[in-house]
N, C-alpha and C positions, 0 to 999 in steps of 0.2 A: 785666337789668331787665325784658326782654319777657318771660321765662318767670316772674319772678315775678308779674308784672302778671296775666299770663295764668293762673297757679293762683289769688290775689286773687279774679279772674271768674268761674273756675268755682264756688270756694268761695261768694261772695256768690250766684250763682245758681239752684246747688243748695239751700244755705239757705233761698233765699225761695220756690222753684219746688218742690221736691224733686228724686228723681233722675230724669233725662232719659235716653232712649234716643237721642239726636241731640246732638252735642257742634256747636253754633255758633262757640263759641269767641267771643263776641263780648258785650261790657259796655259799654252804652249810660249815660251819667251826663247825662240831658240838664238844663242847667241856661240861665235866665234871664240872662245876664253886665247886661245892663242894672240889674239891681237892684243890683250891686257896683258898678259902676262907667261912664261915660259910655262908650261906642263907643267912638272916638277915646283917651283914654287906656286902654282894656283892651287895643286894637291894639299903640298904643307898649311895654305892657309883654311883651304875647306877642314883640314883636319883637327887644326887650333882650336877653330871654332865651335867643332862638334865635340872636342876634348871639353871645352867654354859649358857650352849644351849641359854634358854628362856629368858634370862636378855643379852642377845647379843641385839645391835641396830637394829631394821629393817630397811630393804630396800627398796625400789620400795614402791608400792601401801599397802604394807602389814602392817599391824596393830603390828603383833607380830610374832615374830620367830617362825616354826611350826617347828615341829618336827615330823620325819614321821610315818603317823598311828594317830595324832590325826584329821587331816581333817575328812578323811573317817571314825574314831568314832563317830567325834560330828556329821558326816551326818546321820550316821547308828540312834543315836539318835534321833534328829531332825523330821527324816519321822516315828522313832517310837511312838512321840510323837505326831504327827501329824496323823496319823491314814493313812495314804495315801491311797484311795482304790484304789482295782484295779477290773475293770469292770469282771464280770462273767464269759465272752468268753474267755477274755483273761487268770485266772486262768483257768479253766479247760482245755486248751493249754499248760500251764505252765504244771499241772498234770500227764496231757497225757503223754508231754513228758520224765517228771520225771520217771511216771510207765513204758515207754517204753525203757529207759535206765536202769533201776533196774534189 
């Protein structure tokens, strides 16, 4: 499904843009959801669906259907809770080059 989604984008893009020497990869559909439907019920239905999603069989080596965004949450987690350090040198690198881009 991601690579077709992903031809979909380029195709639409190309079409509307022509052709680009920089591939983004990336299809923006920004839309209003207030106009279809209240907050609160749009929520309830994205959440059915991904409830739909997560009670599919899984595949291969995998435990459980992931849906994407939560890997890299539970990771962001995970090292947060874990304190990860990160050696001296290598923060004020990180810093530097933060302030030298700012």
């Amino acid at each position: 499904m991601g690579y077709g989604l992903a031809v979909m984008a380029e195709m639409i893009g190309e079409a509307m843009l022509g052709p680009v020497a920089v591939n983004a990869n990336t299809l923006m559909i920004p839309m209003d959801t207030h106009r279809y439907r209240e907050p609160h019920i749009f929520q309830a239905a994205a959440e059915e669906i991904l409830a739909d999603l997560r009670a599919s069989p899984a595949m291969g080596k995998n435990a459980v259907v992931e849906i994407p965004g939560e890997r890299e949450r539970d990771h962001r987690t995970s090292r947060k809770a874990a304190h990860i350090e990160i050696p001296d040198r290598t923060w004020r690198q990180i810093n530097d080059l933060n302030n030298s881009l700012s």
